[in-house]
C-alpha positions as CSV (number, residue, x, y, z in Angstrom):
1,X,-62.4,-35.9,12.4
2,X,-64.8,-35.7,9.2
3,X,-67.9,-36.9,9.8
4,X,-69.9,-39.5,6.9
5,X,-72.4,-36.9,6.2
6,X,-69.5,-34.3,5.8
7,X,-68.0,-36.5,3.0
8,X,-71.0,-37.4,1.2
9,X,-71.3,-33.5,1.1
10,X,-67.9,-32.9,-0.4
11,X,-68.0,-35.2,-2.4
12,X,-72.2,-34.0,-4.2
13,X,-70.5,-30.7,-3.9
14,X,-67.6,-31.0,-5.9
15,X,-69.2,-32.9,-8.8
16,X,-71.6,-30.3,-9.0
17,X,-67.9,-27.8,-8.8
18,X,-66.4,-29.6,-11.6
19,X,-70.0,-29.4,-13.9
20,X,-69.5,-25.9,-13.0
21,X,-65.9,-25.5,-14.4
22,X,-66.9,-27.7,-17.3
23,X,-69.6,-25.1,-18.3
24,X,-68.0,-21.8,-17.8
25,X,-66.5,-20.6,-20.9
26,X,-65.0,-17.9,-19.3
27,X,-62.2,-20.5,-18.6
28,X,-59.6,-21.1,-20.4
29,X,-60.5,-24.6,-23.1
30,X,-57.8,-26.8,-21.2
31,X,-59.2,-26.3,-17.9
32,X,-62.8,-27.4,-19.1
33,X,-61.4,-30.2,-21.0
34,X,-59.9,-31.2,-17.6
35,X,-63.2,-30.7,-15.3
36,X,-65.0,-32.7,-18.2
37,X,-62.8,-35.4,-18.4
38,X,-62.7,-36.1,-14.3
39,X,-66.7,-36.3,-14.3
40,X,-66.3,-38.7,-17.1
41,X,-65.6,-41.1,-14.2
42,X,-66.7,-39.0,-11.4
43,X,-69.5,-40.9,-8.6
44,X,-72.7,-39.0,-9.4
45,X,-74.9,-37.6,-6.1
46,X,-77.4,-41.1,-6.8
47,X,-74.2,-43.1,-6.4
48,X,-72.9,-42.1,-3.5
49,X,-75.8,-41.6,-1.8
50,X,-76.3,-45.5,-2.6
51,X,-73.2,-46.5,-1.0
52,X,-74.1,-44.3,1.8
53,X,-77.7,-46.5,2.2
54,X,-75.5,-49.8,1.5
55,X,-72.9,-48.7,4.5
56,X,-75.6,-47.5,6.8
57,X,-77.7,-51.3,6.2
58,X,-74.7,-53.1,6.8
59,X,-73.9,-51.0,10.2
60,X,-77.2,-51.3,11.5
61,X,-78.5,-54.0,13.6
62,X,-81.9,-52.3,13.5
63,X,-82.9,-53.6,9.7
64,X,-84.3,-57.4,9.1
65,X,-82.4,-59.8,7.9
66,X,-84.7,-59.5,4.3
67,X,-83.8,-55.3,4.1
68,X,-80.5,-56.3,4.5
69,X,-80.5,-58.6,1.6
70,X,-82.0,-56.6,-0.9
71,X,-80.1,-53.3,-0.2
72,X,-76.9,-55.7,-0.9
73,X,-78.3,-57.3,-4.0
74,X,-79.7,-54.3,-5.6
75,X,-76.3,-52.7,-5.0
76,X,-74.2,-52.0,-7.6
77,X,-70.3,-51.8,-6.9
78,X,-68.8,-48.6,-7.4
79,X,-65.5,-48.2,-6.1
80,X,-62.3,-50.8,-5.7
81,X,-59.2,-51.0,-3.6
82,X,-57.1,-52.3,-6.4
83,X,-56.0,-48.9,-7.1
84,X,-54.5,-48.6,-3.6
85,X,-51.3,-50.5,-4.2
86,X,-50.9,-48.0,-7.5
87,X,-50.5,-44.6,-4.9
């Protein structure tokens, strides 16, 4: 079973993979193009480490009913389900 924290990590870590791919001109032009054009759209580290604060708030029955608020309203949507129905 994967753990949340062991996402979150995959996830930083292969952002920071694809930068990597998209930088190294030792690669071949169509495999940069490639890396480049899935960060175009890719969750950066301050993202999902938002949605990781926004899922933790709304798990937790230790934060005030106030906390709870603003970590919603200041959130920003990132991801939809729409997509699902597509796979």
């Amino acid at each position: 079973m994967t753990l949340p924290y062991e996402r979150t990590r995959a996830i930083v870590k292969t952002e920071d993979f694809l930068r990597e791919l998209s930088r190294d001109g030792g690669l071949p032009q169509d495999i940069r193009s490639y890396a480049k054009s899935l960060l175009r759209h890719y969750p950066s580290a301050a993202e999902v480490f938002s949605l990781g604060r926004l899922e933790e708030c709304l798990a937790s029955d230790t934060h005030d009913d106030e906390y709870r608020r603003r970590v919603i309203a200041f959130h920003q949507p990132l991801l939809c389900s729409s997509l699902e129905k597509e796979r």
